[in-house]
C-alpha positions as CSV (number, residue, x, y, z in Angstrom):
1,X,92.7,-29.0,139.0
2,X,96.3,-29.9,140.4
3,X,98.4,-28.2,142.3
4,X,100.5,-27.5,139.6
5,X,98.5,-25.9,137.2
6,X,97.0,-23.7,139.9
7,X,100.4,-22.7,141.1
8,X,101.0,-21.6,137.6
9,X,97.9,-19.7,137.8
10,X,98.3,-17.8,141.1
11,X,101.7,-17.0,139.7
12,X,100.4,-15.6,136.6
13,X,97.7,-13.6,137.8
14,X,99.9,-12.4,140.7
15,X,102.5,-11.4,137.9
16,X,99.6,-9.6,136.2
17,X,98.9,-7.8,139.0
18,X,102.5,-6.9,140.3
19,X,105.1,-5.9,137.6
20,X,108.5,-7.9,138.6
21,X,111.4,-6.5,137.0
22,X,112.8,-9.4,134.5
23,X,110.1,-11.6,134.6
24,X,109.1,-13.0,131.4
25,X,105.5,-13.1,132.2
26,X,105.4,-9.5,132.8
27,X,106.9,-8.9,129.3
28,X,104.1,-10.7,127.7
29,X,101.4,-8.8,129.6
30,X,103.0,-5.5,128.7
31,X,103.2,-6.9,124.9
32,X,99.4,-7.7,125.0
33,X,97.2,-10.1,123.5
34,X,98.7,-10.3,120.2
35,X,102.0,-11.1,121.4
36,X,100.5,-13.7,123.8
37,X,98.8,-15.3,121.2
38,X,101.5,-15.5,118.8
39,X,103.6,-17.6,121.2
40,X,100.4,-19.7,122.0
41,X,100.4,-20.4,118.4
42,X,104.0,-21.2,118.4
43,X,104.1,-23.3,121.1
44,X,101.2,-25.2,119.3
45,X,103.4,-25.8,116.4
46,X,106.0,-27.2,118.5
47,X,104.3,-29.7,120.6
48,X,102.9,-31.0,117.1
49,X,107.0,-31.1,115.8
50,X,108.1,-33.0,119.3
51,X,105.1,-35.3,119.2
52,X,105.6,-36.0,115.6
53,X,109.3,-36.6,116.8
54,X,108.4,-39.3,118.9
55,X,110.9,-38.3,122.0
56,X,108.0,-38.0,124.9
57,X,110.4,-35.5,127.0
58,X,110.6,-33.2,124.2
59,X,106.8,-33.3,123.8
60,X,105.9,-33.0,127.4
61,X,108.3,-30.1,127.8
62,X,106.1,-28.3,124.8
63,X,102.9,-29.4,126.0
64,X,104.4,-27.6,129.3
65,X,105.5,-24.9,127.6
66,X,101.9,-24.3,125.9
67,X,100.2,-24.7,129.1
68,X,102.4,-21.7,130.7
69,X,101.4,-19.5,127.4
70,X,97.5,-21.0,127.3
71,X,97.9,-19.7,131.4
72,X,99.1,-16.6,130.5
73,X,96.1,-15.8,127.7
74,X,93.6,-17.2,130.3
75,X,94.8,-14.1,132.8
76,X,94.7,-11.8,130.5
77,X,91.2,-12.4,129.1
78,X,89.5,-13.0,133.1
79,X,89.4,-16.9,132.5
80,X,90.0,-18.5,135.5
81,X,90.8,-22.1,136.0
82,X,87.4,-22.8,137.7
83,X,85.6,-21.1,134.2
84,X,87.7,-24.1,132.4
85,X,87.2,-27.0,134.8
86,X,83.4,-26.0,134.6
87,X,83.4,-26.3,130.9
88,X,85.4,-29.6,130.7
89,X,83.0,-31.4,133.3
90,X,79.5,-30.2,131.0
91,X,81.8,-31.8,128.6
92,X,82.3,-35.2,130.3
93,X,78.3,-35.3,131.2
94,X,78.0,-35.5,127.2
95,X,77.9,-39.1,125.8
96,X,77.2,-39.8,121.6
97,X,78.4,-36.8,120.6
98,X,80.7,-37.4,117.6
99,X,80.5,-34.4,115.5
100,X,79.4,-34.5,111.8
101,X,81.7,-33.3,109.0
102,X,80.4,-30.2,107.1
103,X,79.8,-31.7,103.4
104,X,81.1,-29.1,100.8
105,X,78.9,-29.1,97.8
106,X,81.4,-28.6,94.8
107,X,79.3,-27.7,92.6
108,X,77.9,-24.5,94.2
């Protein structure tokens, strides 16, 4: 993973474990998972709106924005960067594996 994103991560989970007075992250831990999932949610909506937009600053400042919130719901729920890099290379190993669509029978 880069620097960056485990940067975020240590200062999350240090954040988690050490309430700083005025620190937004602290808010949403003391909030709890519904209120961290509510701005992941959000911030989902908005990447769509800035990519949709067109204006690539705008959307990478979302996508940035989700990643924080995404970062902060990993810390709560004990899902460490490792957990996420492990999934993502079984992913890669996979080759041919284009989902099929669910076919709705209407007439059931």
């Amino acid at each position: 993973m880069s620097n960056a994103l485990q940067n975020l991560y240590d200062t999350v989970i240090s954040r988690k474990d050490e309430h700083q007075e005025g620190s937004y992250t602290c808010y949403l831990f003391e909030q709890g998972l519904d209120k961290i999932l509510k701005k992941c949610g959000e911030e989902c909506s908005e990447v769509i709106i800035a990519a949709k937009n067109g204006k690539k600053s705008d959307t990478v400042a979302e996508i940035s924005d989700l990643l924080y919130h995404l970062t902060v719901l990993m810390a709560q729920e004990g899902i460490s960067l490792d957990d996420v890099e492990a999934e993502l290379e079984k992913r890669s190993e996979k080759t041919g594996n284009l989902k099929k669509f669910h076919q709705v029978n209407k007439n059931t």
